[in-house]
N, C-alpha and C positions, 0 to 999 in steps of 0.2 A: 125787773131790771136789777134788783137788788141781789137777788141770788144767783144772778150770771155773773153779776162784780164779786159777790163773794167768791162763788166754784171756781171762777176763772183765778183770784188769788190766791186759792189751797191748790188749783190745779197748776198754775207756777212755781209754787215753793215745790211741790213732790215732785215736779219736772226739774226744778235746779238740784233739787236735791239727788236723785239718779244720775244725772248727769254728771256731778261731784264724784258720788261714788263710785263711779263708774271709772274715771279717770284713776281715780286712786286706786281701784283694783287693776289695771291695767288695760286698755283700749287695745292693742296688735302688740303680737309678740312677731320673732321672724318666720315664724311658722304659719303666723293666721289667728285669727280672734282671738281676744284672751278673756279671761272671765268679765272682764268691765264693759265687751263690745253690748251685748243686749241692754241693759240698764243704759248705758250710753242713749242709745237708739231708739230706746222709748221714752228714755228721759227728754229729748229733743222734740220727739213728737209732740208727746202732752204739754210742752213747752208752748211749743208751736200753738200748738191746738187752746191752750190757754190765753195766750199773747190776742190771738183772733177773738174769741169768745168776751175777753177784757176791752176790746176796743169795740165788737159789737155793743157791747152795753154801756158805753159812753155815748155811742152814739143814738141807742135805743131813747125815744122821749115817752112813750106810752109804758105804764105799769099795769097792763091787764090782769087778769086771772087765768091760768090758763088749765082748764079741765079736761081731765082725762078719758076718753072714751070707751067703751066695752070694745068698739072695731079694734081702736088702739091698743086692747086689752088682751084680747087675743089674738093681735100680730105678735105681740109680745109674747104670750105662752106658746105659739107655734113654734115662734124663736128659742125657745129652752126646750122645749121638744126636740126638738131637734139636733140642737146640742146634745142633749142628754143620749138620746140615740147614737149619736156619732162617739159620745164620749165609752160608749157598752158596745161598739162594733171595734175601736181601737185595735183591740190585741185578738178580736178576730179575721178583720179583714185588715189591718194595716192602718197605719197613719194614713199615707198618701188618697187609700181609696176610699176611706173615712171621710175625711174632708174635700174629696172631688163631690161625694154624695151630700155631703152639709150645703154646699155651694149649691149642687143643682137643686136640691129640692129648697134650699133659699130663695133662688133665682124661680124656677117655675112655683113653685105652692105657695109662697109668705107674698111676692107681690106675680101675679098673675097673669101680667099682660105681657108677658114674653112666652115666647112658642118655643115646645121641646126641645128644636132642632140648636136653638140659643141660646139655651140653658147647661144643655151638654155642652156646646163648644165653648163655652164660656167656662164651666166647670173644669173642663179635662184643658184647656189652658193654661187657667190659674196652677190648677194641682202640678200638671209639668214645671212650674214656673219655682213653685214652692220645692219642688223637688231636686230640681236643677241647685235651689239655693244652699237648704238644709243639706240635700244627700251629697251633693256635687262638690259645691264649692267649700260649704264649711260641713262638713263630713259630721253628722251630727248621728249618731244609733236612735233610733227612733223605732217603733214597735213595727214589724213586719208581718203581715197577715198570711192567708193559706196561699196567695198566688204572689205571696214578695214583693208588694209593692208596700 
């Protein structure tokens, strides 16, 4: 309990603080995002996500111990694997098909009980969705691989 009240109060102060600067650098110009839109946006999040995590632990009355597992240990390293993979395909296959492939092999290999067919459709959604955002809307350059995605 104690260090959810701690995290959750460093995780507010660096959430109001992005936020702050975010404004200051500038939030939308009349063309569209301006340097402060991201810091903004995640400064709100972590906010968010702190504000939740501070009232879970007011509410929490048990102070357990909670020990880490080797299962948990190597969902973990799967999880950087596979980052790490996605981060060394980047500027060869592209951003977009980079992280369609992080996604799937998130969704089917790290937890297991979804079937290929859901994995992919799940995958090549999100990456549409992200692409729509970054490429589309706030036109952002981002690495493009051998088939331009």
């Amino acid at each position: 309990m104690r260090e959810d009240f701690i995290s959750s109060l460093i995780g507010l102060g660096l959430g109001l603080y992005w936020v702050t600067m975010g404004i200051i650098y500038g939030f939308w110009e009349e063309t569209g995002p301006s340097s402060g839109f991201t810091p903004v946006v995640f400064g709100l999040i972590v906010t968010v996500s702190s504000v939740a995590l501070f009232w879970q632990s007011l509410r929490s009355k048990k102070d357990k111990k909670q020990i880490i597992t080797k299962r948990e240990l190597l969902g973990l390293f799967k999880i950087c694997l596979a980052v790490c993979i996605v981060i060394f395909c980047v500027t060869r296959l592209g951003t977009f098909t980079s992280l369609g492939l992080l996604l799937v092999i998130g969704i089917k290999v790290i937890s297991s009980s979804y079937a290929w067919l859901m994995a992919i459709c799940a995958g090549a959604g999100i990456t549409v969705v992200l692409y729509l955002v970054f490429k589309v809307w706030l036109m952002v350059p981002l690495p493009q691989g051998l088939i331009g995605f």
